[in-house]
PAPA-31714 format. One record per residue (C-alpha): x, y, z; residue number from 1; residue in three letters. Coordinates in nm, 2 decimals. Layout:
N
> X	Y	Z	NUM	ALA
...
//
This chain:
218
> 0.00	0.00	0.00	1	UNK
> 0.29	0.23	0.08	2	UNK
> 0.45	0.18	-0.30	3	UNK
> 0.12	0.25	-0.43	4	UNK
> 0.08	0.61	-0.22	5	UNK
> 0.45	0.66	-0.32	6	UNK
> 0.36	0.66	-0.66	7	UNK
> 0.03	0.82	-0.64	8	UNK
> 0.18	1.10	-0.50	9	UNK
> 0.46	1.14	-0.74	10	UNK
> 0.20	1.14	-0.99	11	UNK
> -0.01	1.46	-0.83	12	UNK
> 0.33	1.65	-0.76	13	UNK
> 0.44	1.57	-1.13	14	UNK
> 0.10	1.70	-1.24	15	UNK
> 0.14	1.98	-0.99	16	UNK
> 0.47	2.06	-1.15	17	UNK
> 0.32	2.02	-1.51	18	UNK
> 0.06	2.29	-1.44	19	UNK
> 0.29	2.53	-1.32	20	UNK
> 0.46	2.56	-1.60	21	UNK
> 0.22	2.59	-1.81	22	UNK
> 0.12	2.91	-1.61	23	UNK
> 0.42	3.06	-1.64	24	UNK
> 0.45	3.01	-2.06	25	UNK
> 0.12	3.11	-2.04	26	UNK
> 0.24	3.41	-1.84	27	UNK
> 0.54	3.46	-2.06	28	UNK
> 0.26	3.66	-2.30	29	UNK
> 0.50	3.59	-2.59	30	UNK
> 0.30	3.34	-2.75	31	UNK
> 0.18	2.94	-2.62	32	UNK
> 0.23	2.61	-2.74	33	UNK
> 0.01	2.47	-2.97	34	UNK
> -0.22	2.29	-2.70	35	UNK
> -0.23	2.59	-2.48	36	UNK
> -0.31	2.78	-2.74	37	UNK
> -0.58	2.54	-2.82	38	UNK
> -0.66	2.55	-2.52	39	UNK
> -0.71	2.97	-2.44	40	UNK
> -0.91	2.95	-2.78	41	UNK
> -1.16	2.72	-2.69	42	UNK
> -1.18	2.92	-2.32	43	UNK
> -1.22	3.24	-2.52	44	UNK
> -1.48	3.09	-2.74	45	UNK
> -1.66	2.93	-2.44	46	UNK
> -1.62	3.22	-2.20	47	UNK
> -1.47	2.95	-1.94	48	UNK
> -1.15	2.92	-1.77	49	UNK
> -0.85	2.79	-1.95	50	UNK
> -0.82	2.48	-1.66	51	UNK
> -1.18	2.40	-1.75	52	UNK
> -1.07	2.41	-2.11	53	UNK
> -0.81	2.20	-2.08	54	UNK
> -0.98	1.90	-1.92	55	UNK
> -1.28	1.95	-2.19	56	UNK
> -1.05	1.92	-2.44	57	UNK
> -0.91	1.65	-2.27	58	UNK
> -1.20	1.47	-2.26	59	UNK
> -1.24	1.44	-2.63	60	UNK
> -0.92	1.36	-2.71	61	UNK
> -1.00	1.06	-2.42	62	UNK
> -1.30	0.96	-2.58	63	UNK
> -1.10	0.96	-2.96	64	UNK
> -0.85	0.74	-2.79	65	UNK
> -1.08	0.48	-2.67	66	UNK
> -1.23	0.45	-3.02	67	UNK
> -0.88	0.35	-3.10	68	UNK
> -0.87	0.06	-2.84	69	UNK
> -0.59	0.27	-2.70	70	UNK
> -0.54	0.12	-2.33	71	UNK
> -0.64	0.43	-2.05	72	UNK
> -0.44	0.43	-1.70	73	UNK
> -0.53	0.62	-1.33	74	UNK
> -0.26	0.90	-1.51	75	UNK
> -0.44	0.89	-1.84	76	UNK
> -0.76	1.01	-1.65	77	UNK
> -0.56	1.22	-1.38	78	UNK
> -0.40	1.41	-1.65	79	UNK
> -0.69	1.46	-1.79	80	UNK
> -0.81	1.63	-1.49	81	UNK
> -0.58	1.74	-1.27	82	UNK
> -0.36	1.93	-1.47	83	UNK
> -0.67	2.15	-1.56	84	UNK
> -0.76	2.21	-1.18	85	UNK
> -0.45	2.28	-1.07	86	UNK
> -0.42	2.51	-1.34	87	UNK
> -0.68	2.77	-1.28	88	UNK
> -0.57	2.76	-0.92	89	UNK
> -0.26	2.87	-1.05	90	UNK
> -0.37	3.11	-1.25	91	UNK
> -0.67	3.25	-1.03	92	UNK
> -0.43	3.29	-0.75	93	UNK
> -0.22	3.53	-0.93	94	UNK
> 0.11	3.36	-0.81	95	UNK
> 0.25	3.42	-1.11	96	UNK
> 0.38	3.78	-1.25	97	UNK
> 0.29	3.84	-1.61	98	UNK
> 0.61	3.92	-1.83	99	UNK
> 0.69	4.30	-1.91	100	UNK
> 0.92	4.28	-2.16	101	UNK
> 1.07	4.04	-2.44	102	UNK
> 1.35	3.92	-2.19	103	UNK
> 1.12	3.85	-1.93	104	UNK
> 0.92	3.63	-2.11	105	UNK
> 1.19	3.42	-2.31	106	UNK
> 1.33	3.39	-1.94	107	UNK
> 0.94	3.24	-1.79	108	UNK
> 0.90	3.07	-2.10	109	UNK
> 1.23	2.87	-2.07	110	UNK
> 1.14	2.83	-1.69	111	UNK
> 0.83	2.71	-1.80	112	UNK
> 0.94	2.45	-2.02	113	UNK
> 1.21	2.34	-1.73	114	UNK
> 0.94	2.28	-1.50	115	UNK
> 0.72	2.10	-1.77	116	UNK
> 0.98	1.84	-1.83	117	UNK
> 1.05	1.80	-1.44	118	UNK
> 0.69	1.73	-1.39	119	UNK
> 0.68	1.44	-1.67	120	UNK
> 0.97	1.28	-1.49	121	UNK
> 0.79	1.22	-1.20	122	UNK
> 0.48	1.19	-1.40	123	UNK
> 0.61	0.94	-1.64	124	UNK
> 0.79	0.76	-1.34	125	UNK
> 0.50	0.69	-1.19	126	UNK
> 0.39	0.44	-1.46	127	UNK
> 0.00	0.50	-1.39	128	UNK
> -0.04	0.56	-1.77	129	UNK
> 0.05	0.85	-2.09	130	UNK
> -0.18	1.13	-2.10	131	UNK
> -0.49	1.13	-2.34	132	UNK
> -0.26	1.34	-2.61	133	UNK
> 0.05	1.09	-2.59	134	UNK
> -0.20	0.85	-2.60	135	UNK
> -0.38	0.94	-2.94	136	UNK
> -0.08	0.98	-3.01	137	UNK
> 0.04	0.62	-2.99	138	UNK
> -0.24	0.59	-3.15	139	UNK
> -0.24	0.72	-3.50	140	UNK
> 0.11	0.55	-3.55	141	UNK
> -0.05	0.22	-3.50	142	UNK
> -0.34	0.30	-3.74	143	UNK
> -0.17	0.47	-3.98	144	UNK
> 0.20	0.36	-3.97	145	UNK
> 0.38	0.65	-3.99	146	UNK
> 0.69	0.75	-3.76	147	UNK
> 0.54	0.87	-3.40	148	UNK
> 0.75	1.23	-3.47	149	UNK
> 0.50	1.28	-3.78	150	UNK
> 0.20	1.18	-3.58	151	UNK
> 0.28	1.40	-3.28	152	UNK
> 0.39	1.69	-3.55	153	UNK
> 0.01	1.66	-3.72	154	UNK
> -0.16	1.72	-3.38	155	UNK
> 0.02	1.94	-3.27	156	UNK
> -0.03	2.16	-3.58	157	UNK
> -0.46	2.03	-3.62	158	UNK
> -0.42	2.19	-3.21	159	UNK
> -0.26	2.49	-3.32	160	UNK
> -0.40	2.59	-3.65	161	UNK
> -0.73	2.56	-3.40	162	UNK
> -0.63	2.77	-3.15	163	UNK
> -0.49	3.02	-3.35	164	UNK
> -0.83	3.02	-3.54	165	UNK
> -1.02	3.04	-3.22	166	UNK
> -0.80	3.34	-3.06	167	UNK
> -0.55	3.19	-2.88	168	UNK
> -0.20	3.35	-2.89	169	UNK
> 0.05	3.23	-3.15	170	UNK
> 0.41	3.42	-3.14	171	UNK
> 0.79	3.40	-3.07	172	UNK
> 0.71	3.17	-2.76	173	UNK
> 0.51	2.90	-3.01	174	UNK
> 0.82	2.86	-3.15	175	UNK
> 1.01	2.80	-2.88	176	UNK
> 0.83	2.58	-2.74	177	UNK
> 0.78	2.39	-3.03	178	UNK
> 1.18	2.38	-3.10	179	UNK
> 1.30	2.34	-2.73	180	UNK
> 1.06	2.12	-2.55	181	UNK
> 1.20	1.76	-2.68	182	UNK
> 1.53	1.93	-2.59	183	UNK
> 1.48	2.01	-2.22	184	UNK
> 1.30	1.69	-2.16	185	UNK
> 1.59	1.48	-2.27	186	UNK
> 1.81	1.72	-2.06	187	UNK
> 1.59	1.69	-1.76	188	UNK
> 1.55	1.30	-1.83	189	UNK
> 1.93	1.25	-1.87	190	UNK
> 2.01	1.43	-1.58	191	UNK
> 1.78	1.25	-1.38	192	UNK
> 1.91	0.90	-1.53	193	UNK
> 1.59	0.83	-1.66	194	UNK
> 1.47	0.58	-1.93	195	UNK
> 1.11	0.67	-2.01	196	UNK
> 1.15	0.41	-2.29	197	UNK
> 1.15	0.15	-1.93	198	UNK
> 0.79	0.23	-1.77	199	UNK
> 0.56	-0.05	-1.73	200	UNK
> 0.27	0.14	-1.76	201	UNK
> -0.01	0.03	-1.58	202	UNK
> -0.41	0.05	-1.73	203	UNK
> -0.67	0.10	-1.51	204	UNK
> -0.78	-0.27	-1.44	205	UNK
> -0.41	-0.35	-1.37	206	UNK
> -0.38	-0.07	-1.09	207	UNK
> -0.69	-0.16	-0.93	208	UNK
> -0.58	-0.52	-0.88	209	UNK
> -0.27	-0.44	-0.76	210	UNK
> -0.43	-0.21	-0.50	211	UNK
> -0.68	-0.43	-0.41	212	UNK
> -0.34	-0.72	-0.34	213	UNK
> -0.22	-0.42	-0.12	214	UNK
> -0.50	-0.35	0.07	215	UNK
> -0.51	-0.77	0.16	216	UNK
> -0.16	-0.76	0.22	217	UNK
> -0.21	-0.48	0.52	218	UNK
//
C-alpha cells in the first residue's frame, strides 16, 4: 500500500509541477504552445476558464483514444483532470507575475518549459499511464504507420492551427516551445538518469488489482 501512495503521489506532484509551468508560458505573453493555445481559444470561445478548457479538451481527445482501443491508465484520467484544476488555481491565485518585456518572457518561457519536463519525470515515473494526447498519439502510429515524430507533429499543428483560429496567442514563444521542449526533456530526463522508454505502464484494471493485493496484504 505504501508503493502505491508513493507513486500516487509522485503522480499529483508531477501534475502539480506540469501545471505550473504551463502558467508561467502562459504568463510569458510571448505566444503558447500549440495545446495551450488550443486551449485559451476554446476558453475564449466558451467564455470559461483555461483549466476547464483543458480538461474539456481533454476529454475528447480521451474519448477519440478509446475509439482506438488505446489502453487508458489512473494518469491517463488524472491528466486529464488534474492538470486543468491545478491550473486555474494557479492562474486565479495570481502567483504568477505576467512578463513585461521580451527578456522577461523568453526567461518564464524557458522556466516554464524546465518545470514541464520536471513534472513528466515524475509523471512518467509513476507508470499509472501517458496522458490522453500521448495517447492518441500512440495511436495514430498504429493505425496509420507512420513514424510517432509525424504523428505528434500533425496534432500538434490540427491543435494549433485551431487555436490560433479560435483566438488563442501564437508568437515567438510558439516557436520555442515547439523547438525546445523535446530538448529540455531529454536534458531533464538525462540528468535524472531516466529511461522513459523502461515504464511498465499500468491500465486502469491492472492498478486496481494491484491495489486491491495491497490493501489484503495490510
Amino acid at each position: 500500500m505504501s508503493s502505491f501512495c508513493r507513486r500516487l503521489a509522485k503522480l499529483i506532484w508531477g501534475l502539480f509541477l506540469f501545471a505550473l509551468g504551463i502558467s508561467l508560458t502562459l504568463n510569458a505573453q510571448i505566444g503558447y504552445a500549440p495545446w495551450d493555445t488550443f486551449h485559451v481559444g476554446v476558453a475564449k470561445t466558451l467564455g470559461i476558464s483555461v483549466g476547464t478548457a483543458s480538461i474539456a479538451v481533454g476529454l475528447g481527445v480521451l474519448l477519440l483514444t478509446l475509439l482506438c482501443k488505446e489502453k487508458v491508465g489512473l494518469g491517463t484520467i488524472a491528466n486529464m483532470v488534474v492538470i486543468g484544476l491545478f491550473l486555474d488555481l494557479i492562474l486565479t491565485a495570481s502567483i504568477l507575475p505576467e512578463a513585461q518585456s521580451l527578456m522577461a518572457g523568453v526567461g518564464m518561457l524557458l522556466a516554464g518549459l524546465w518545470v514541464i519536463s520536471l513534472g513528466s519525470y515524475f509523471y512518467i515515473d509513476s507508470a499509472f499511464g501517458a496522458g490522453p494526447r500521448d495517447s492518441l498519439m500512440v495511436a495514430l502510429t498504429r493505425l496509420t504507420g507512420l513514424p510517432i515524430g509525424v504523428c505528434r507533429g500533425a496534432l500538434e499543428t490540427f491543435a494549433l492551427l485551431c487555436g490560433w483560429k479560435l483566438g488563442g496567442m501564437v508568437g515567438i514563444g510558439t516557436a520555442l516551445s515547439a523547438l525546445l521542449l523535446g530538448f529540455f526533456i531529454q536534458l531533464t530526463f538525462r540528468l535524472l538518469k531516466f529511461d522513459a522508454t523502461k515504464v511498465q505502464h499500468e491500465n486502469l484494471a491492472e492498478t486496481f488489482r494491484r491495489l486491491r493485493f495491497a490493501v489484503r496484504q495490510d
